[in-house]
C-alpha positions as CSV (number, residue, x, y, z in Angstrom):
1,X,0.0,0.0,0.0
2,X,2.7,2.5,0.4
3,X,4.3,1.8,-2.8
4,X,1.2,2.5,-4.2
5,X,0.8,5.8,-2.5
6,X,4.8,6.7,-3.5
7,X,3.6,6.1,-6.7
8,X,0.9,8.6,-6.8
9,X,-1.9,5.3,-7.2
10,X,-3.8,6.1,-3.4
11,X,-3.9,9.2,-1.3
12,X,-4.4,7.6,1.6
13,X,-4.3,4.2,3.3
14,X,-7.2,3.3,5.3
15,X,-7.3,0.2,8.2
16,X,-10.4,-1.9,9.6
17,X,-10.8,-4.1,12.1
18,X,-8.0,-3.0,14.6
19,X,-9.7,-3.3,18.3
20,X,-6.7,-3.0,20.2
21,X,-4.0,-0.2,20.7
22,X,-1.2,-2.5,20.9
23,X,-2.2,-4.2,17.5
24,X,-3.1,-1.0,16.1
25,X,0.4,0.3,17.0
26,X,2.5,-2.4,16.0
27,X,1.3,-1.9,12.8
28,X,1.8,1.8,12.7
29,X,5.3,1.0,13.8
30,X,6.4,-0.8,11.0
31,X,4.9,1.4,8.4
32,X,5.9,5.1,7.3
33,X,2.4,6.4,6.5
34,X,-0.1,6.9,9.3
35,X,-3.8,5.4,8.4
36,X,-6.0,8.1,7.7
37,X,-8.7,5.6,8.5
38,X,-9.5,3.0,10.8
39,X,-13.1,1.6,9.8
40,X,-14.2,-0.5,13.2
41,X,-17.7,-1.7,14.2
42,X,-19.2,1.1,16.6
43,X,-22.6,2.1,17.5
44,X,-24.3,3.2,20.8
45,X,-24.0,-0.3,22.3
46,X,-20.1,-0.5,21.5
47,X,-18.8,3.0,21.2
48,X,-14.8,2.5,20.6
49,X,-14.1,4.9,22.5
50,X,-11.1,3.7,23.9
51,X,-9.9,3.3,19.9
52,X,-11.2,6.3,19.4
53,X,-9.0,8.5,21.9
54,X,-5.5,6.2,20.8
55,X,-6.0,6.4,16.7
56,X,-6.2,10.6,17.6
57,X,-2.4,11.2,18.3
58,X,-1.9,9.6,14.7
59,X,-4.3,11.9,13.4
60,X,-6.7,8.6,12.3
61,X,-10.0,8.8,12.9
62,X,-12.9,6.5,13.3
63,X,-15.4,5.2,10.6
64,X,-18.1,3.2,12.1
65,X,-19.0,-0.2,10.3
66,X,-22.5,-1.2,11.3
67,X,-23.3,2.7,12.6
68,X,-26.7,1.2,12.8
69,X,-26.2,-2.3,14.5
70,X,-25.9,-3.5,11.0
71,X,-28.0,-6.4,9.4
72,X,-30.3,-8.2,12.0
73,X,-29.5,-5.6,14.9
74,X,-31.2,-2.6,14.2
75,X,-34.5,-3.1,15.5
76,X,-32.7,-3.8,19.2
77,X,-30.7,-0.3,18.6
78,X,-34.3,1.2,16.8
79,X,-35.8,-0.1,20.0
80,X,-33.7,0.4,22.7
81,X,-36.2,2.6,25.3
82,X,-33.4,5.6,25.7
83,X,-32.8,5.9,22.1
84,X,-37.1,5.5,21.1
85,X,-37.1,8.5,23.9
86,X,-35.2,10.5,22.5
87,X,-36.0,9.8,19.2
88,X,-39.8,11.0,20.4
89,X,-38.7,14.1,22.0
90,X,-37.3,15.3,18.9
91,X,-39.7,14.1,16.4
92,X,-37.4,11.9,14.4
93,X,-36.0,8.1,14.0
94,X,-34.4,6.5,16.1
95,X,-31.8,5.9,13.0
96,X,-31.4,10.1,13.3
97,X,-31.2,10.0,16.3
98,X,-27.9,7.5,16.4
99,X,-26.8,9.0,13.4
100,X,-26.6,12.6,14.9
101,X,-25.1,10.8,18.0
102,X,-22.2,9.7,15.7
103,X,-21.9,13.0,14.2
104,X,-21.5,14.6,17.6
105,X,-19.3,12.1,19.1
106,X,-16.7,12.8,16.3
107,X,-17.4,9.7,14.5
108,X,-17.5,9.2,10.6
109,X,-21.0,7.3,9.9
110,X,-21.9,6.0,6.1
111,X,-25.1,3.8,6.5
112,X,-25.8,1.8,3.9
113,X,-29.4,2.0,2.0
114,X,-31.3,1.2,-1.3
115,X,-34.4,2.3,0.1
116,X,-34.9,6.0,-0.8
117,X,-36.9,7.0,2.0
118,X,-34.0,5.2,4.2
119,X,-31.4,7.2,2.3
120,X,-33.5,10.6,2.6
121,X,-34.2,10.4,6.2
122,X,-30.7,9.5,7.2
123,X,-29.6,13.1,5.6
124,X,-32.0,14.8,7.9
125,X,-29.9,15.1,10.9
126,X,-28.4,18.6,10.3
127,X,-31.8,20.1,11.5
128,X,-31.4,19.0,15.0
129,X,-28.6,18.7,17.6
130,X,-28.8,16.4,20.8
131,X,-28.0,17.7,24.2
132,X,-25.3,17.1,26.4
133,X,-27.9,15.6,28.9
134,X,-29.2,13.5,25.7
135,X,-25.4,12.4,24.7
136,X,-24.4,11.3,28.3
137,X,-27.9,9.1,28.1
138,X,-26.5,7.7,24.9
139,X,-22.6,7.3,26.1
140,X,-24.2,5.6,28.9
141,X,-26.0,2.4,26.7
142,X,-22.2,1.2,26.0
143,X,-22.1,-2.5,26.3
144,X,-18.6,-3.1,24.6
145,X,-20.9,-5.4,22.7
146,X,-20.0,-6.3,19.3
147,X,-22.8,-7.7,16.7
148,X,-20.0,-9.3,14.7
149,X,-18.3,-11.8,15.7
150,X,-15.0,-11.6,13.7
């Protein structure tokens, strides 16, 4: 990969699955280019934060895979009775309501979609913010629980 970005092929090199600091740095160490990217499963119930706060000295920052739960988990994050609150105090989804989480907490969110409506309501988040009373409720649902299992 960084042959390919000497060469002028790639801007940037991008890393995923890379749960732990100490695996996360021993790759760093033997590279010369920092990952611009590091593209881990995160959503309310398993927040990386810990991930989060090492990839930033590297200037790296998170992507969320599965920012929704991902397939066959998000009806227990559409469900879950904090985030339905919230979701009802604002008048939108609960998928807004974890997507503007995301966007607050500094997190890089692409849900996937081929349903129009889907795609259109996941865009209306910038209408909205959620409080710091709301985001605490929110940090507070982390489970370190993956929905993947590799």
């Amino acid at each position: 990969m960084e042959r390919a970005a000497a060469a002028g092929k790639l801007r940037s090199i991008g890393l995923s699955n890379f749960y732990e600091p100490a695996d996360f740095d021993r790759l760093v160490n033997a590279t010369t280019i920092k990952p611009a990217i590091l593209q881990n499963e995160t959503h309310p119930y398993h927040q990386s934060k810990e991930m989060q706060q090492h990839i930033d000295q590297y200037g790296t920052v998170l992507e969320s895979w599965f920012p929704l739960g991902g397939r066959g988990n998000t009806q227990k994050l559409f469900n879950d009775s904090t985030i339905s609150s919230i979701a009802a105090a604002h008048g939108k989804s609960s998928a807004q309501i974890i997507l503007r989480w995301h966007l607050q907490a500094g997190n890089i969110a692409i849900p996937g979609s081929s349903n129009e409506t889907h795609i259109q309501e996941n865009f209306e988040i910038f209408d909205f913010s959620l409080t710091d009373e709301e985001m605490q409720q929110l940090t507070d649902l982390d489970k370190n629980q993956r929905f993947a299992d590799y």
